[in-house]
Structure formats: C-alpha cells, structure tokens
N, C-alpha and C positions, 0 to 999 in steps of 0.2 A: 326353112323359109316357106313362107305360105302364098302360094299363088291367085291373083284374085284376078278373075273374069270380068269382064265389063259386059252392063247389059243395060237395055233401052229401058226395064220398068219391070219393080219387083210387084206383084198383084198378091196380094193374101184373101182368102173371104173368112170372115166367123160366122160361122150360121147357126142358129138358134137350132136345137132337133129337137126343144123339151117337146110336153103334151101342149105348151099353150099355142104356137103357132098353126093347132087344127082347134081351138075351143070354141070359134064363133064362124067356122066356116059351116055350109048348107050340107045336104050329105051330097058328097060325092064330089067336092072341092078338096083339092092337096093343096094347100099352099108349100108344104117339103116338093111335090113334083114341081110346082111353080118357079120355085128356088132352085132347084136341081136347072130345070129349060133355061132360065134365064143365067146361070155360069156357061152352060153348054156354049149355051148362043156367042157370049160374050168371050170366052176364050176360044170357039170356034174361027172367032174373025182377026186374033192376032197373032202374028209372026211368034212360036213359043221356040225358045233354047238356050244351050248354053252362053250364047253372048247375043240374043235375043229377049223376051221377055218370058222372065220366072213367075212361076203361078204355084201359088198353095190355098188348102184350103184345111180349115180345123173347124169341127161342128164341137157346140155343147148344150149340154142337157145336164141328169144327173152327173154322168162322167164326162170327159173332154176326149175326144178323138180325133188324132191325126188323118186324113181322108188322102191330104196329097202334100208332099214335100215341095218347098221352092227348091 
C-alpha cells in the first residue's frame, strides 16, 4: 500500500534553456540569470517540505533536464 503525504501546493517550473531566450538580449543581459533570481526569490518565500509545498523544476532546450524533483 502506498502512502500519500498531504501537502499545501505542488509548484513545477519549465524553463526554456534553448539559445533563444539570450537572441535579442543587449550584451551583458542573462535572461537564464533572470529566470534562475526570480525561482530563487519565489521559493525563497515559501514554507518547502514534505507535507508543506513541493517544488520542481525541468529546463528544455535540445535535451530535457531534470534540475529538481517534487
């Protein structure tokens, strides 16, 4: 039998990592840093655990990459 956790809010992000999210920035603009500050930010301010709120994140580009597990 499988036991299941209860939790406030499951957060997932997909985040673009191709070449095109830097193709019409200035030099010396990241929009991947940009992306990166604003998760930080945003799971820096909520309660994270196992029967608090679960966060994942998967970037794709050529390939797909797992970054963080809910």
């Amino acid at each position: 039998m499988m036991h299941v956790v209860a939790c406030l809010l499951d957060i997932s992000f997909v985040v673009d990592y191709s070449g095109s999210i830097e193709d019409t920035n200035p030099p010396g603009v990241s929009n991947w840093q940009f992306i990166i500050e604003f998760m930080v930010k945003l799971v820096s301010s909520i309660n994270i655990g196992q029967s608090a709120t679960h966060v994942g994140a998967v970037s794709f580009g050529t390939q797909l990459k797992i970054l963080y597990l809910v």
